[in-house]
N, C-alpha and C positions, 0 to 999 in steps of 0.2 A: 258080094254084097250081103249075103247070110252073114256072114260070119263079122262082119263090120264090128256091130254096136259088142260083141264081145272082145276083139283085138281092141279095141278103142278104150273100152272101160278098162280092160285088165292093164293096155301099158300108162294109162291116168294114174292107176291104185298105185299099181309098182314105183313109177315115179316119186309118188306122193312119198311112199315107205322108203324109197330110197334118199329122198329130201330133208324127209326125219331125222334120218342114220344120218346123213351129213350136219344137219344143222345140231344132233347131238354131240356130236365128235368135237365139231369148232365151240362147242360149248354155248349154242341158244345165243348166239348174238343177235337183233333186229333185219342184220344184211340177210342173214343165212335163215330166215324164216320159213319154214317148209313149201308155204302155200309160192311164193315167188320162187325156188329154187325148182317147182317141180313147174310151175308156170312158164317159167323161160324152157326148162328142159322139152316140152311140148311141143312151145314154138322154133324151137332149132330143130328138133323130130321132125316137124310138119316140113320143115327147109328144106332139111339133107331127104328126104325120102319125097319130093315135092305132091304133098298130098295139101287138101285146097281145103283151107280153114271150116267154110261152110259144112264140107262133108267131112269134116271129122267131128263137128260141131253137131252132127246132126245124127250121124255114130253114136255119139256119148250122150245123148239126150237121157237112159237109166239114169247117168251118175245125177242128173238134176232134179227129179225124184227125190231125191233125198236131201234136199234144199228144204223142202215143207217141213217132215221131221225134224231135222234139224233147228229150224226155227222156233218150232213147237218145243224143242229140248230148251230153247235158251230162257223157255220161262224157269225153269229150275235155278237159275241164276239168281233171279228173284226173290223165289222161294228158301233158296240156301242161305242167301242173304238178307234177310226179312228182318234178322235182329240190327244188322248193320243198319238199315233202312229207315227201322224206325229209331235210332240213335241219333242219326244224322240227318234225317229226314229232311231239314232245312237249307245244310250246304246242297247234301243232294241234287236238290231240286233244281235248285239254284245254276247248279254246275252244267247241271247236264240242259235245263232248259236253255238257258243263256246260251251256253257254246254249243249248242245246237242250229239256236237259230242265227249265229254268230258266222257260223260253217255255214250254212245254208245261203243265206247272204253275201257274206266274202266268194263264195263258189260261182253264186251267178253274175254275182257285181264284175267280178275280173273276167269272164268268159264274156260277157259284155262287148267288156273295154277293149279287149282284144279281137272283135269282131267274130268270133265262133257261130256257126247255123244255131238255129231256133232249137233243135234234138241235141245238138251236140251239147249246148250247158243245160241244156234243162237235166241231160241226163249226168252232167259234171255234177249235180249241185247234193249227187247222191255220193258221193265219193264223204263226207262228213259220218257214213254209217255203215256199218259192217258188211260183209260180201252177203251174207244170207237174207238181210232188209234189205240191202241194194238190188240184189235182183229179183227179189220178192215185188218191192214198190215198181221198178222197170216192167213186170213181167204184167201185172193188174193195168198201168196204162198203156202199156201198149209201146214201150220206148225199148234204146239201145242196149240191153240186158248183159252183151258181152262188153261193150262196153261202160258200163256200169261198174260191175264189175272189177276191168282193169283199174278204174279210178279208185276203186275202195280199197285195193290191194296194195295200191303204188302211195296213198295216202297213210295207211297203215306202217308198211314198212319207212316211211318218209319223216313220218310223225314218230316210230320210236328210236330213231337216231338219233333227231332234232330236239324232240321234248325236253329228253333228260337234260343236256345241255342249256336249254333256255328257261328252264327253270333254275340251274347254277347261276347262271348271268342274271336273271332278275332276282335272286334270291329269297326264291319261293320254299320255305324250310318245311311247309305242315306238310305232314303224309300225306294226309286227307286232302290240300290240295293237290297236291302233284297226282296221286292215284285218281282222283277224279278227274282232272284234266289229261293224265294220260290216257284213260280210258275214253272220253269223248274224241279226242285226236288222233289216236292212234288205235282204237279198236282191239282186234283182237289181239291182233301183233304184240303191240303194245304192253296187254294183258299180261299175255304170255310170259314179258319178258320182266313183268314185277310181281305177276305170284312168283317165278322161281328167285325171288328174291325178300318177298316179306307178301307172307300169305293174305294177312287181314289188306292189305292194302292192294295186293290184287285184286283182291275179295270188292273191294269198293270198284278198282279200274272196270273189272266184269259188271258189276250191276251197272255203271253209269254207263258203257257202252251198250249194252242190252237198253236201259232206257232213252239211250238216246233216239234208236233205234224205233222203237216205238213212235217218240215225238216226231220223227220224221216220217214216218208210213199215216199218220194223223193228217202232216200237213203237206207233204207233197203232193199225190193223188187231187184233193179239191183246187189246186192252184197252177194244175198242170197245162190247161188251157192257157193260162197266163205265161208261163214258164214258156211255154214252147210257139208264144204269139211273137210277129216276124217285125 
């Protein structure tokens, strides 16, 4: 049991670096995203070696530590983007507030309809913003954090396979819209997968996912008693 929270962090890291190198090789597509390639690799690890979610979960409890920093890094995003910001200041706003609370809504309306428990959409309706706000906001009320989580990752990788595509079909041509919109849907994934393809418009995906992020750690918390009433 000593030695746990170190075997547990070190083969997370590995993974993660071995996810990388894969997801470099096939060339950064949305399927081969690191955060999901090293995710499943975890839980087939946890499989074949039958080791019990909670205690590995609870193992690796360092590596979430660095959830806060990180969080606190994505103001830089902001900051690096501040010219963007006040440029556009008005699609912005627009993009990310609207398909914020657009996400928000569609998230819990369908966990609803479908009959989901009272925690399970409450904590669904976080999957609309990035894994470090998703368990951030999880972690303050007191909800499903790993599952939180799963939702934000499986939304991300979901939304950048999806997006590009249904912005052709609707025939959405402005950068500015598609990088704003990819960035609120698909987060960081998302991101990722249009800075290595045209910087500035990364540049925009990153700050509307980071603000999204914001608007929703605003408004989930005060609404959560609601959210999670039966």
């Amino acid at each position: 049991m000593l030695f746990d929270p170190i075997i547990a962090c070190t083969a997370v890291l590995l993974l993660f670096a071995g996810a990388r190198a894969v997801s470099a090789r096939v060339g950064h597509p949305p399927w081969a995203s690191p955060v999901l390639l090293a995710t499943l690799a975890v839980a087939v690890g946890l499989a074949v070696f039958g080791i019990a979610p909670a205690r590995f979960a609870a193992a690796a409890t360092p590596l979430r530590w660095l959830l806060g920093p990180a969080l606190v890094a994505l103001a830089l995003v902001i900051f690096d983007n501040r010219a963007l910001l006040r440029a556009e200041a008005r699609p912005v706003l627009i993009a990310v507030i609207g398909g914020t609370l657009i996400g928000l809504a569609s998230a819990w309306g369908l966990a609803v309809a479908l009959g989901l428990p009272p925690l399970l959409r409450a904590a669904l309706t976080t999957k609309t913003v990035t894994t470090p706000f998703s368990v951030a906001i999880m972690t303050a009320v007191g909800g499903p954090v790993a599952l939180a989580a799963a939702f934000s990752v499986l939304t991300g990788v979901i939304g950048a396979l999806l997006v590009p595509a249904l912005f052709r079909w609707l025939g959405i041509a402005s950068a500015t819209g598609r990088a704003l919109g990819l960035g609120v849907s698909a987060h960081i994934v998302g991101t990722d997968w249009q800075m290595r393809r045209d910087a500035r418009a990364g540049g925009l995906s990153a700050l509307a996912f980071v603000l999204a992020g914001l608007v929703a750690a605003l408004l989930v918390p005060p609404l959560w008693g609601w959210l999670t009433a039966a």
